[in-house]
N, C-alpha and C positions, 0 to 999 in steps of 0.2 A: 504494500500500500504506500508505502513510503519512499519510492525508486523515482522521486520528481530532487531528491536533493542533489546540490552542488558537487561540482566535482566528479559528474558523471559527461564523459565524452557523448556527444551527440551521433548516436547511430548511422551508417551512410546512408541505410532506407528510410532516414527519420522526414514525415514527412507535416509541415508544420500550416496548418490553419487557425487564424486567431480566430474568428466569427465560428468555427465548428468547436474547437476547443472550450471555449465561453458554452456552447451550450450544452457540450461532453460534461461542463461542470455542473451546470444547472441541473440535469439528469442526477448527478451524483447528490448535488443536494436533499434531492427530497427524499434521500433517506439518512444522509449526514449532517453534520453541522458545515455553514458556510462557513469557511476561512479564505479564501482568497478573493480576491477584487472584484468586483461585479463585471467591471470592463477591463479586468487583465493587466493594467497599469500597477507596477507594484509603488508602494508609498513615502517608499524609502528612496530607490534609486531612478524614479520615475522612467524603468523599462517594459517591455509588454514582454509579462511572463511567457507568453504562450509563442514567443516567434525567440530563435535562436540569435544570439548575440554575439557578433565577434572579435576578436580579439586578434592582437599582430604577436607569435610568437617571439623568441627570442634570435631565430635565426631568419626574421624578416618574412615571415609567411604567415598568409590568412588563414585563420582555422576559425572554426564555431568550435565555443566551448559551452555555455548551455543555453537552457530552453526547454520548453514543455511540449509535447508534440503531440497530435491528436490522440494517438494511442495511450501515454501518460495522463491524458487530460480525463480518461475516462477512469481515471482513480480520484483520488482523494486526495489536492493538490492543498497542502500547509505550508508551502514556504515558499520564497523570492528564489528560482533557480539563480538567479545572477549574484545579487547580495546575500546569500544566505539569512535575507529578515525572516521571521518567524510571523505568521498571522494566529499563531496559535495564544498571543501574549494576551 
């Protein structure tokens, strides 16, 4: 339930819909508690949990490092994949 946190490399078949994702959660809601964003903007680092964010490694190359992808998104999504914020607080 919990494989939405940081520090997980983004799969190559990850495939990322913010408008499906939002509603992967909503589904999940109405049997969990809401903890994440309504519209996906986390509060902290003002990024859209739901779409992949990248990052320049150290030997000059693009990579995504995380992100909620529609398949994650039909869990139980408690935390900022970017910032590691907690909506759980």
């Amino acid at each position: 339930m919990f494989d939405t946190m940081i520090d997980m490399k983004i799969r190559e078949d990850s495939e990322f819909d913010v408008q499906q994702s939002i509603k992967n959660q909503q589904e999940v809601w109405k049997t969990l508690p809401e903890f994440a964003p309504s519209n996906g903007i986390c509060c902290k680092c003002h990024q859209q949990i739901y779409a992949p964010r990248k990052y320049f490694g150290r030997d000059g190359t693009t990579e995504y490092k995380s992100g909620i992808d529609i398949e994650q998104s039909k869990h139980l999504v408690t935390g900022c994949p970017h910032c590691n914020r907690s909506y759980c607080d």
